[in-house]
Backbone as JSON Lines, residues from 0, in Angstrom:
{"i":0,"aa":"X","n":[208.72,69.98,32.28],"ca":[207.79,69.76,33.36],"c":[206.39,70.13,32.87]}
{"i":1,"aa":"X","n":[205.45,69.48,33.12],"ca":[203.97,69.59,32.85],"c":[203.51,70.66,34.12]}
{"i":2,"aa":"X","n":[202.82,71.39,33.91],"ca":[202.07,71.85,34.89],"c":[200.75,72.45,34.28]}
{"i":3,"aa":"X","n":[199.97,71.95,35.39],"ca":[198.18,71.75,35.03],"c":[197.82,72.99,35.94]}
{"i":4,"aa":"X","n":[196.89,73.71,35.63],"ca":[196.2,74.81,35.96],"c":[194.61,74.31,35.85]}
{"i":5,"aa":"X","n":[193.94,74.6,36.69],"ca":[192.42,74.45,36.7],"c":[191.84,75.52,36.38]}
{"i":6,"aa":"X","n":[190.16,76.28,35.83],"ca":[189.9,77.29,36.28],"c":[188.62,76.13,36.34]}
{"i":7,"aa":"X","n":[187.33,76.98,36.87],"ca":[185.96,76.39,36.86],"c":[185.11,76.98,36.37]}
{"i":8,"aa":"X","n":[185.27,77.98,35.33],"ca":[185.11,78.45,34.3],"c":[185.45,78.42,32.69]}
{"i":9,"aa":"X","n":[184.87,79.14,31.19],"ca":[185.71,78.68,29.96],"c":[186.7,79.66,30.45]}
{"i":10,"aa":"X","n":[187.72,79.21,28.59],"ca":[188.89,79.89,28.67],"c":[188.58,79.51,27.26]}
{"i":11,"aa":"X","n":[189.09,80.79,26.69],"ca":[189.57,82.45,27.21],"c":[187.96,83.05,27.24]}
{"i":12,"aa":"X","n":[187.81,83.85,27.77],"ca":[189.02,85.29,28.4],"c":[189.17,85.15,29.43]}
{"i":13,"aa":"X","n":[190.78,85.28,30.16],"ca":[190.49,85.29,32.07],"c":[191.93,85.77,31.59]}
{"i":14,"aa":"X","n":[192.49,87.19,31.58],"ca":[193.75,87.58,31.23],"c":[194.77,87.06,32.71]}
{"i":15,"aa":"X","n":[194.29,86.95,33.5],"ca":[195.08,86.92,34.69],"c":[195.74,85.23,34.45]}
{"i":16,"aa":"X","n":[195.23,84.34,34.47],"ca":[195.18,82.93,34.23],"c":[195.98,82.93,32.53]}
{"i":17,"aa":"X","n":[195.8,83.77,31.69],"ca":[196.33,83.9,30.4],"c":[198.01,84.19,30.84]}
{"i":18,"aa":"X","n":[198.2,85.44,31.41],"ca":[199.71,86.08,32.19],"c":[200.13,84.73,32.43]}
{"i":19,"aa":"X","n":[199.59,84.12,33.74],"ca":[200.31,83.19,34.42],"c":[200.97,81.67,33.35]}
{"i":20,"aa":"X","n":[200.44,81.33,32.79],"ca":[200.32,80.35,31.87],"c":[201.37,81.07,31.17]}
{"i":21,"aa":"X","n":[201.32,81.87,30.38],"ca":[202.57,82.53,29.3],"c":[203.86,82.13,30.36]}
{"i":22,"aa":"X","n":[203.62,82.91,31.81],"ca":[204.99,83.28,32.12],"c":[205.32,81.28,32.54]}
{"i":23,"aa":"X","n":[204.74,80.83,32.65],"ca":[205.31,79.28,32.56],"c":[205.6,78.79,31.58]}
{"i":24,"aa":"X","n":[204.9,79.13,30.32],"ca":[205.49,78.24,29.39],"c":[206.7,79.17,29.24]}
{"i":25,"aa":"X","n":[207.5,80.61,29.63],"ca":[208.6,80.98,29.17],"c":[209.95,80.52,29.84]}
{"i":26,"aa":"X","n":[209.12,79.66,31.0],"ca":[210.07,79.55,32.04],"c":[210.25,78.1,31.53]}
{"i":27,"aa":"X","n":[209.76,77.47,30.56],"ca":[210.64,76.61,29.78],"c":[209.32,74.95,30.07]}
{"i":28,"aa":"X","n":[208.23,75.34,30.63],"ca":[207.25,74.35,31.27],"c":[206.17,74.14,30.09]}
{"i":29,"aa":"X","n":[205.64,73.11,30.07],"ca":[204.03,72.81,29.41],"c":[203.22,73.41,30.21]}
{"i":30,"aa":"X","n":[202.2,73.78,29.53],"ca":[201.16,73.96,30.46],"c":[199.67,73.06,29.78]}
{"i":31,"aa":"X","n":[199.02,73.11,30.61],"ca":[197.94,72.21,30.62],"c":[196.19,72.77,31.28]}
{"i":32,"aa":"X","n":[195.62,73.48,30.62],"ca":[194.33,74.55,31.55],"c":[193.03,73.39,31.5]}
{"i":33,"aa":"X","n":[192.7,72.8,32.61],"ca":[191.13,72.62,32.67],"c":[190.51,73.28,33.03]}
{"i":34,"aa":"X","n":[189.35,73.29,32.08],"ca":[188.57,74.31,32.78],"c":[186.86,73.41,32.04]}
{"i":35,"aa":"X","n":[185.96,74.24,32.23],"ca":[184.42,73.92,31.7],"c":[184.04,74.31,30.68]}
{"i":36,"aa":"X","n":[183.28,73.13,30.19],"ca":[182.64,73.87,28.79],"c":[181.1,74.04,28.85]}
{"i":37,"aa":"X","n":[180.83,75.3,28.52],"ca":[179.5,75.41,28.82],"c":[178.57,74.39,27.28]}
{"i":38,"aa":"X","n":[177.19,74.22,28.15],"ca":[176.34,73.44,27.06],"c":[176.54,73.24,25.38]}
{"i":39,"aa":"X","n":[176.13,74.78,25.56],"ca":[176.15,75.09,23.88],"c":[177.28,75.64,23.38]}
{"i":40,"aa":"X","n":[178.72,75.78,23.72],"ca":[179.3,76.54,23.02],"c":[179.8,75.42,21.99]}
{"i":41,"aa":"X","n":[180.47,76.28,21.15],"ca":[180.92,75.92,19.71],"c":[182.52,75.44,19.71]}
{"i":42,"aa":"X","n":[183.09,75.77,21.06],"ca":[184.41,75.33,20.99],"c":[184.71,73.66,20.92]}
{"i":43,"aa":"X","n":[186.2,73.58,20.57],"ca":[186.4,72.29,20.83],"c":[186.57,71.54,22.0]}
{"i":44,"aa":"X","n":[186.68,70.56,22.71],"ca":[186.84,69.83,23.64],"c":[188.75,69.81,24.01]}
{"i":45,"aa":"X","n":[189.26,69.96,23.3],"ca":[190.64,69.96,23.73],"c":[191.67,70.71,22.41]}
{"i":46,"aa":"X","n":[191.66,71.99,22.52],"ca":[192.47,72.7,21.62],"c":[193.5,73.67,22.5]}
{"i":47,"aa":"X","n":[194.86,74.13,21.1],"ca":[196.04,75.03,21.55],"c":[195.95,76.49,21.54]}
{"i":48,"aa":"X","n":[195.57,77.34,22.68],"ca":[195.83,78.7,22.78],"c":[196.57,79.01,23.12]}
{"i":49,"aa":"X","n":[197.8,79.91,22.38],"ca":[198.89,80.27,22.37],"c":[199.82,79.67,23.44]}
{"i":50,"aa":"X","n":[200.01,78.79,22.97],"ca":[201.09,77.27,23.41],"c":[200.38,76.89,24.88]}
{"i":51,"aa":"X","n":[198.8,77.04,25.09],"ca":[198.1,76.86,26.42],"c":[197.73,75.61,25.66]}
{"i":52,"aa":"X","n":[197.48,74.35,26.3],"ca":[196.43,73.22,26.16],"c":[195.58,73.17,26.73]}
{"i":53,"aa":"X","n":[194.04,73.48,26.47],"ca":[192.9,73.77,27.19],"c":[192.97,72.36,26.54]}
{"i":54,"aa":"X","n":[191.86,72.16,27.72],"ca":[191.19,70.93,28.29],"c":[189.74,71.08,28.66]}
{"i":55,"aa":"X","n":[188.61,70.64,27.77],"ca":[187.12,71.58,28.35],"c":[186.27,70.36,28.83]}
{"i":56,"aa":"X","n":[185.79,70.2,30.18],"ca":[184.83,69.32,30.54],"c":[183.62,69.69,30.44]}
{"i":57,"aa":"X","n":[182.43,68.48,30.58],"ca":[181.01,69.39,30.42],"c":[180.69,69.9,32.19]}
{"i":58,"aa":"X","n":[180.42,70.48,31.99],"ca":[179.9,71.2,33.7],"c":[179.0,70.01,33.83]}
{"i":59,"aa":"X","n":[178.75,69.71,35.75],"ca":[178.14,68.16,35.46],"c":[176.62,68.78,35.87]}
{"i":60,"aa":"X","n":[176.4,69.45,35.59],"ca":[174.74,70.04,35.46],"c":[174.33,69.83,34.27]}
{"i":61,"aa":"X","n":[175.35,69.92,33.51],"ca":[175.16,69.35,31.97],"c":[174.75,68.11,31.41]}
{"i":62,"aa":"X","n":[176.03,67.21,32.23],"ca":[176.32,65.67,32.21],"c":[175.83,64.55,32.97]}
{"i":63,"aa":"X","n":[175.27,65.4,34.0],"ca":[174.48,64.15,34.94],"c":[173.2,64.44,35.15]}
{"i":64,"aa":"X","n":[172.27,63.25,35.39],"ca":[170.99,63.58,36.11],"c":[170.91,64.54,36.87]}
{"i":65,"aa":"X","n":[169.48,64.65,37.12],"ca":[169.26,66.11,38.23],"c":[169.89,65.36,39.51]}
{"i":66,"aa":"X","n":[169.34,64.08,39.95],"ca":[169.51,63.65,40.91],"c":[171.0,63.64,41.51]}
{"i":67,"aa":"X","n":[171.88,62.94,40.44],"ca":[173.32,62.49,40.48],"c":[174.21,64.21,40.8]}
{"i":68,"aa":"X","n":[173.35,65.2,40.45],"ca":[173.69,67.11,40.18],"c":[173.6,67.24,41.87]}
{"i":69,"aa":"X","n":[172.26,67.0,42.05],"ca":[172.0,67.64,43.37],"c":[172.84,66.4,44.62]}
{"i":70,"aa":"X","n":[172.92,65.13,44.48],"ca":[174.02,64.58,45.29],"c":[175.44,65.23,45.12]}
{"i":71,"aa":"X","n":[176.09,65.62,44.13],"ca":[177.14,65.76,43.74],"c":[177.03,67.22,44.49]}
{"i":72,"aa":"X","n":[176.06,67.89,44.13],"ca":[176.33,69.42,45.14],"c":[176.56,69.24,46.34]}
{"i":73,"aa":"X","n":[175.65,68.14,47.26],"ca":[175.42,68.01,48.98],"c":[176.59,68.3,48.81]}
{"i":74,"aa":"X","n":[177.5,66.96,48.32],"ca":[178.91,66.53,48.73],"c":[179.71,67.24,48.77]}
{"i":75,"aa":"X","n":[179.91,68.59,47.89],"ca":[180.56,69.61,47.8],"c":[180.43,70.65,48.6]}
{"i":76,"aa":"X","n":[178.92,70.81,49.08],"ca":[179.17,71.88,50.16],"c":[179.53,71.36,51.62]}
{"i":77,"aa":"X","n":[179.15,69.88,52.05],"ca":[179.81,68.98,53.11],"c":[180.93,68.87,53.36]}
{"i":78,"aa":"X","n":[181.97,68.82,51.79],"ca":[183.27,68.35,51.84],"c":[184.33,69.22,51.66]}
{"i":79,"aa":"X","n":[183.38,70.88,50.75],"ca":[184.53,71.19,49.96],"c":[185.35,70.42,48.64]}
{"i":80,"aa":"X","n":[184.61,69.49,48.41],"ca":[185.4,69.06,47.55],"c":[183.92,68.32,46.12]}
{"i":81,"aa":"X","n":[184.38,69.0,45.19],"ca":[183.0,68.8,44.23],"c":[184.05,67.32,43.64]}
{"i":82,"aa":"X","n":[183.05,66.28,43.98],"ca":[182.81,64.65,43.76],"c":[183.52,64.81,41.59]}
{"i":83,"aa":"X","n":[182.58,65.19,41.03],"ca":[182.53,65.48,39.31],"c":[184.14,66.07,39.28]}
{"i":84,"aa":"X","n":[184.27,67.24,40.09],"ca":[185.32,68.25,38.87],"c":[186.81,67.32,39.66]}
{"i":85,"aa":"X","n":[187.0,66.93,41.1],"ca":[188.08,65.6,41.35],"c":[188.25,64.83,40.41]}
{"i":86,"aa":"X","n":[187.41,64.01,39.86],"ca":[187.52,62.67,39.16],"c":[188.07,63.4,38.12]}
{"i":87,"aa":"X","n":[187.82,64.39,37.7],"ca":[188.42,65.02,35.88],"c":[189.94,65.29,36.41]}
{"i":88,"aa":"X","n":[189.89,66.02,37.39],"ca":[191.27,66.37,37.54],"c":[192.26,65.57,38.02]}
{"i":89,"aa":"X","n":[191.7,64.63,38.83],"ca":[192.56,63.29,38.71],"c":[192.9,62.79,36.89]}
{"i":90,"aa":"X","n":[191.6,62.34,36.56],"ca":[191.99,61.56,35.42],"c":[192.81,62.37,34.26]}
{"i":91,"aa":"X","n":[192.91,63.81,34.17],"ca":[193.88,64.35,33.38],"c":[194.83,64.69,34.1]}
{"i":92,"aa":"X","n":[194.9,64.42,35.24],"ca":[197.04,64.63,35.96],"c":[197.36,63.31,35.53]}
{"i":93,"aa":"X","n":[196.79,62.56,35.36],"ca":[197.65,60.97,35.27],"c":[197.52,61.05,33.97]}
{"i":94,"aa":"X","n":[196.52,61.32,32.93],"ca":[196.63,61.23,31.46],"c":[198.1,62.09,31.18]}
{"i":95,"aa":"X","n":[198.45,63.26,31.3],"ca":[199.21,64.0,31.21],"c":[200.71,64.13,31.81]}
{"i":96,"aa":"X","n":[200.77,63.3,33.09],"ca":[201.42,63.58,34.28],"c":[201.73,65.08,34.46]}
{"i":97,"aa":"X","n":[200.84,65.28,35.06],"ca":[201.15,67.32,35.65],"c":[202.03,66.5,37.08]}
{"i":98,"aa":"X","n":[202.87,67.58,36.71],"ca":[203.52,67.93,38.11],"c":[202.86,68.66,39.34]}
């Protein structure tokens, strides 16, 4: 079974989110972490921490116009639901199939 974990932050360090992830992959599961990659860091875009598959998007303050940033915020504080970090997490449950 695949199972996808979000944070909206990098990874690592977040030991709590680290625990949880171990105790799934012992329970016999994939795991799968999206989370953000900030501007400048040096990491890769999709590497293995200890049998975790991070998954790093650009934060869309990064990736979009100011304009396309500050629509994308309205919508999120209107909806609860941020427009940018949906579309990623859609498009990697179906790349992946997370359960």
């Amino acid at each position: 079974m695949n199972i996808g974990m979000i944070l909206d932050k990098n990874f690592p360090p977040d030991i709590r989110v680290e625990k949880e992830a171990k105790a799934l992959i012992d329970a016999g599961h994939e795991v799968h972490l999206l989370v953000f990659l900030p501007r400048h860091h040096k990491k890769e875009p999709e590497e293995k921490i200890q049998r975790i598959n991070v998954h790093r998007v650009l934060h869309p303050r990064h990736k979009m116009s100011s304009l396309k940033n500050r629509w994308n915020t309205i919508k999120h504080h209107v909806t609860f639901i941020n427009p940018y970090w949906a579309i990623n997490i859609e498009n990697y449950a179906r790349e992946f199939k997370w359960d």
